[in-house]
Z-matrix of the N, CA and C atoms (Angstrom, degrees):
N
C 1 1.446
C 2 1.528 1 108.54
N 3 1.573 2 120.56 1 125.85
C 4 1.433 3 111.64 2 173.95
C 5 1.392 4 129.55 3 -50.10
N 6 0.834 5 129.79 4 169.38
C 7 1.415 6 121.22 5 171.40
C 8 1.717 7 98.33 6 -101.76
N 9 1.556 8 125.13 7 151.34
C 10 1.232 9 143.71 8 -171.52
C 11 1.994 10 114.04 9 -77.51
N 12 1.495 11 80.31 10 -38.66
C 13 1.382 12 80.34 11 178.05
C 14 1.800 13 122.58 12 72.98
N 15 0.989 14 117.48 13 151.88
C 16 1.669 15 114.30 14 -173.19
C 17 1.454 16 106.63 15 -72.46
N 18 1.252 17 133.34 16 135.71
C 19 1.356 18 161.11 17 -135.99
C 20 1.251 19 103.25 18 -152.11
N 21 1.624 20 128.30 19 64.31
C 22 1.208 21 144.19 20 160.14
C 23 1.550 22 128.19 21 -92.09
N 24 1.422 23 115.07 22 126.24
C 25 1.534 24 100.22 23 178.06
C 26 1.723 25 93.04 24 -117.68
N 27 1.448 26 110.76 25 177.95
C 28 1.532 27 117.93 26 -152.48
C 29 1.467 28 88.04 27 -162.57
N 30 1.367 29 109.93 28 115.17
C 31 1.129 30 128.20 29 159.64
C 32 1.816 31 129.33 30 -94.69
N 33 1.285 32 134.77 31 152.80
C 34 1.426 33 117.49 32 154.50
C 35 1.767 34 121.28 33 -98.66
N 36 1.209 35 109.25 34 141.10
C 37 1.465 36 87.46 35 -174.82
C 38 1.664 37 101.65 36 -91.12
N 39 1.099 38 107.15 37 160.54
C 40 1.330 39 106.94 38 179.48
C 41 1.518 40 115.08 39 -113.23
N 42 1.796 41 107.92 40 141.43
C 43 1.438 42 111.07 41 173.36
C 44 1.317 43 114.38 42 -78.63
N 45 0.965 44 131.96 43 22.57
C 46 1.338 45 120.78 44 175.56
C 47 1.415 46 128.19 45 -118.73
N 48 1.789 47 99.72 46 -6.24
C 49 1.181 48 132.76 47 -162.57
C 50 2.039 49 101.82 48 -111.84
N 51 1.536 50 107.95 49 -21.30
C 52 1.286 51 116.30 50 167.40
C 53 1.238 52 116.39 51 -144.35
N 54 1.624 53 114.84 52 -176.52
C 55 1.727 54 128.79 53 -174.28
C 56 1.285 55 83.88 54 -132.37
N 57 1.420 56 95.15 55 178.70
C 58 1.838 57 119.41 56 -163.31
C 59 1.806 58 98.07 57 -141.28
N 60 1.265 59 123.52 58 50.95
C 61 1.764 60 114.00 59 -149.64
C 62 1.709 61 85.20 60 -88.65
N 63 1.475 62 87.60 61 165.39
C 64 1.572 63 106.12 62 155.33
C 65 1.572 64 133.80 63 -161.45
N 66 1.234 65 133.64 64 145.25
C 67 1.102 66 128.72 65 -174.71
C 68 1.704 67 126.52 66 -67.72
N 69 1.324 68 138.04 67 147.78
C 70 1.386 69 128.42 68 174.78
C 71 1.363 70 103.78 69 -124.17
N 72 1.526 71 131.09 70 113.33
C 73 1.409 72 135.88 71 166.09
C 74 0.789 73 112.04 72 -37.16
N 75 1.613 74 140.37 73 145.02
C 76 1.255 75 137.71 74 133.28
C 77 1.672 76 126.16 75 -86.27
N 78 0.896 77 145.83 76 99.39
C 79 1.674 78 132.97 77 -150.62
C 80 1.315 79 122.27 78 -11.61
N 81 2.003 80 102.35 79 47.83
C 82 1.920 81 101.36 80 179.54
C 83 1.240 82 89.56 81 98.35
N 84 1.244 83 141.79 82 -74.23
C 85 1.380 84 131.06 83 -148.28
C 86 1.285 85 136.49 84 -42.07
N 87 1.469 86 94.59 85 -56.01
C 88 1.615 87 114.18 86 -176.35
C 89 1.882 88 113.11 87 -155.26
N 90 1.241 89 135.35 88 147.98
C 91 1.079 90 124.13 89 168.27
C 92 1.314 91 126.62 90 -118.85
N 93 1.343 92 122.01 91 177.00
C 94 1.745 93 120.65 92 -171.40
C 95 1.804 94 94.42 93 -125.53
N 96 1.194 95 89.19 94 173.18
C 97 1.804 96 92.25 95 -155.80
C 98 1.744 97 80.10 96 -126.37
N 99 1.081 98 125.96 97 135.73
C 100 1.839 99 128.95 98 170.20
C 101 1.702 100 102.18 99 -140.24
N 102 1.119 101 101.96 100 163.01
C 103 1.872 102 110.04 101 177.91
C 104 1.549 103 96.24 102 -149.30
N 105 1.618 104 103.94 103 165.45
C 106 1.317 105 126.64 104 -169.86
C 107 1.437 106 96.54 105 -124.77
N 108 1.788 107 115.73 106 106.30
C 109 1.363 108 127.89 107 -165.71
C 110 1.566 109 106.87 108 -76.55
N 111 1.239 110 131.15 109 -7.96
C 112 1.214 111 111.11 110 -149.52
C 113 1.666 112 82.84 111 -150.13
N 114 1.448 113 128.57 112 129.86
C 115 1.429 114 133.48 113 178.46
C 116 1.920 115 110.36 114 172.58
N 117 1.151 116 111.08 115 157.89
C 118 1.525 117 108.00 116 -159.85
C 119 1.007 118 83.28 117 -146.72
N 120 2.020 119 129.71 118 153.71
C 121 1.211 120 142.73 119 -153.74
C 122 1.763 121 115.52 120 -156.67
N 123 0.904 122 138.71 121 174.40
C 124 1.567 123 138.15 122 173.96
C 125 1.691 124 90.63 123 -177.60
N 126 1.896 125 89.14 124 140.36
C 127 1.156 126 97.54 125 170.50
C 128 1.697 127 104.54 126 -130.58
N 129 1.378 128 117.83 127 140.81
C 130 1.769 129 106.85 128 -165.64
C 131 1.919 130 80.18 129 -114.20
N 132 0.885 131 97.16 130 -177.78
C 133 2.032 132 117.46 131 -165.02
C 134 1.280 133 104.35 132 178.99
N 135 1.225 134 109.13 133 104.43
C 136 1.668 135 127.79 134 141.79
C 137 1.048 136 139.75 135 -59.49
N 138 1.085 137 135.12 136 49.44
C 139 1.744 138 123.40 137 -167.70
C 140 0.956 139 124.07 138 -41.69
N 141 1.348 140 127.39 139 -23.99
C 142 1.879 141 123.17 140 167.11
C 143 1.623 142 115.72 141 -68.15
N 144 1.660 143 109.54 142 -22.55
C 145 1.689 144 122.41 143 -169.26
C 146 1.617 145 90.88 144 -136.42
N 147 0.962 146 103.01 145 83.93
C 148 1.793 147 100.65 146 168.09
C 149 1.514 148 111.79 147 -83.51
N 150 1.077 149 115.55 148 -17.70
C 151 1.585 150 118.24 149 169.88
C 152 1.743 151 121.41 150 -76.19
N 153 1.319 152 110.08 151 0.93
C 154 1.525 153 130.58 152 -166.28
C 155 2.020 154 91.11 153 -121.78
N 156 1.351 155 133.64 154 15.29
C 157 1.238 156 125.80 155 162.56
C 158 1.302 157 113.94 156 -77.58
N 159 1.748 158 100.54 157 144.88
C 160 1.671 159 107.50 158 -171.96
C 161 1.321 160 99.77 159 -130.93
N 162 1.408 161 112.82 160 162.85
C 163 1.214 162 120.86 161 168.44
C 164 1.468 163 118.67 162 -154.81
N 165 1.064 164 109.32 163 111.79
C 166 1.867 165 116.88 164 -152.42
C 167 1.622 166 74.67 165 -126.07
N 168 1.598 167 92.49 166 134.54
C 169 1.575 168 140.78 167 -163.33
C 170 1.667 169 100.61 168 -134.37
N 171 1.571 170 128.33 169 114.43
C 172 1.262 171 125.77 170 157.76
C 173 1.585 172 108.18 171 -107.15
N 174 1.159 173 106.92 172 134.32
C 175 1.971 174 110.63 173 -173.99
C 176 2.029 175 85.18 174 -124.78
N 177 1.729 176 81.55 175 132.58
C 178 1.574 177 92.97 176 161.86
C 179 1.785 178 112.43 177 -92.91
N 180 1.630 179 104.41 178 109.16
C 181 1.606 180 99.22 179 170.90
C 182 1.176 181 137.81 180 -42.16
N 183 1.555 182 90.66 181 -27.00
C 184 1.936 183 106.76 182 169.63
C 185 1.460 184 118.94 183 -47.93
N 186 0.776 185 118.22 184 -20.98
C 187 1.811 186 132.80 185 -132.47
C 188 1.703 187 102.74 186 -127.77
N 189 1.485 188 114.47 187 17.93
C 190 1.238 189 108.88 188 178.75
C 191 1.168 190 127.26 189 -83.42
N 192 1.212 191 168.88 190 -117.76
C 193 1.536 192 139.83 191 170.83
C 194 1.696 193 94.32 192 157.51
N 195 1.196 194 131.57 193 133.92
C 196 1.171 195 157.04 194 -167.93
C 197 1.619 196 130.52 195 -153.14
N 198 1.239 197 133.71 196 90.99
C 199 1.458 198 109.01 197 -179.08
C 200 1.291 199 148.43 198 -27.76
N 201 1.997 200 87.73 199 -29.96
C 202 1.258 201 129.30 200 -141.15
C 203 1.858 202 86.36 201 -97.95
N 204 1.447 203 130.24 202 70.85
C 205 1.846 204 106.95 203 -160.67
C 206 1.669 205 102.09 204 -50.06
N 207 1.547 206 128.12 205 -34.86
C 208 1.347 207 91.50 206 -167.31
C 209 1.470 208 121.89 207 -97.62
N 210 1.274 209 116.12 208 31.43
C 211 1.657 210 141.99 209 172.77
C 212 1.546 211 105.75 210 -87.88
N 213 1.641 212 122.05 211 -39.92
C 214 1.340 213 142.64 212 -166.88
C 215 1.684 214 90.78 213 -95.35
N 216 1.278 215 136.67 214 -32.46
C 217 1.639 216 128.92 215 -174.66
C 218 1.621 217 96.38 216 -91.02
N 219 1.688 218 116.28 217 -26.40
C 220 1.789 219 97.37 218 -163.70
C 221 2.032 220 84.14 219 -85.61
N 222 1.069 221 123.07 220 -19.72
C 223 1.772 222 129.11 221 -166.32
C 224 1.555 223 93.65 222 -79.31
N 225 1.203 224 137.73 223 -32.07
C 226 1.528 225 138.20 224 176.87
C 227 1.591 226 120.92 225 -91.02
């Protein structure tokens, strides 16, 4: 009988297709909203091991983004 062999598919995620946002507290009061413009992703899927799916995300820290510029200079 052959053997089946690993049965992986591999996706790229795309930046253009998502954002990376995040929130910044203010002591409770109020918060600021920032994103990381620039980051690349892959997601692999097993259908025989669906419990063995990954999804590895690289974010450039450079690339963080703030309305707020000196929220984005104290975050860098």
């Amino acid at each position: 009988m052959p053997s089946l062999g690993r049965v992986e598919e591999r996706y790229a995620i795309d930046q253009r297709f998502g954002e990376i946002e995040f929130p910044v507290d203010h002591i409770g009061l109020f918060s600021s909203h920032g994103e990381f413009r620039h980051w690349d992703g892959k997601l692999s899927l097993d259908p025989l091991k669906p419990e063995q799916t990954r999804v590895d995300v690289n974010v450039d820290a450079n690339s963080i983004a703030m309305a707020y510029e000196d929220g984005t200079a104290m975050l860098r």
